[in-house]
N, C-alpha and C positions, 0 to 999 in steps of 0.2 A: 581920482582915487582919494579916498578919505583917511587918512592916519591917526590912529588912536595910540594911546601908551595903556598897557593896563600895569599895575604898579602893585607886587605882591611878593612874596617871602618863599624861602625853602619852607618847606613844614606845616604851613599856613592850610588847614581845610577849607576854610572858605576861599582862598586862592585858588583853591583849586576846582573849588563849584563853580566859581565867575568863569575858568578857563574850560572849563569845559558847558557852559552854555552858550560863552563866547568861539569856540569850535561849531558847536550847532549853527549857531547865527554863520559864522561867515562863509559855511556850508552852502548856504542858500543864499549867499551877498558877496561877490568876489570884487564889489567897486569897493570896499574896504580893507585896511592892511591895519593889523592889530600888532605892536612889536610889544613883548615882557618885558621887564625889567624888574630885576629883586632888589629891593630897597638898601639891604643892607650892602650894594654896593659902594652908595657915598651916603654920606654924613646927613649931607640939604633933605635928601629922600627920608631918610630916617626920620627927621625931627621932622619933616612935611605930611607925612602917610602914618608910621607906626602905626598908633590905635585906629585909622581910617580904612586900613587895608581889607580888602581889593579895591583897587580905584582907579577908576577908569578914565582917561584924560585926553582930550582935543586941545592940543599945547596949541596952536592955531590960535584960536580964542579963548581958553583958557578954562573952557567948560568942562565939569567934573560929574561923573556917578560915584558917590559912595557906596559900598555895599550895607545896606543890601538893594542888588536893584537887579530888575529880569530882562528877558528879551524885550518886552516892548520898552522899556526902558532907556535898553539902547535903540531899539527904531527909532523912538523920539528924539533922543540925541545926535544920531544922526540927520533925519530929517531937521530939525532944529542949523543941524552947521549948513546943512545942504544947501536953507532958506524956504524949506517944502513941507514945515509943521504946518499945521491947521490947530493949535491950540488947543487939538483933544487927545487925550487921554490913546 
């Protein structure tokens, strides 16, 4: 199982487009577990995301989507942690 953080705000539209493309994605991918988190919980998130928000994160290694970014996006990311990129697009 792969574990992502997506990192976003109350109020935030674009948080809320990545959360619902990221609903479609894991629709059709259930070896992923995506948990939210609203930044303005602590302080570190805040000063790390604010103007990056929504951002997508594999704490694991440490790899990031900034928005804007789509599903294939995150396929690549994911294949990328998994070790199963091919380097294209």
């Amino acid at each position: 199982m792969i574990k992502l953080i997506l990192f976003g705000t109350q109020g935030c539209h674009l948080c809320e487009q990545a959360e619902e493309m990221l609903n479609s994605y894991l629709a059709d991918n259930n070896d992923i577990e995506i948990e939210s988190i609203d930044i303005a919980e602590q302080t570190q998130w805040q000063e790390r995301y604010a103007i990056r928000i929504p951002v997508l994160l594999h704490e694991a290694s440490g790899s990031e989507l900034c928005w804007p970014f789509d599903r294939l996006d995150v396929e690549r990311l994911v294949a990328m942690i998994s070790g199963k990129y091919d380097g294209k697009r």
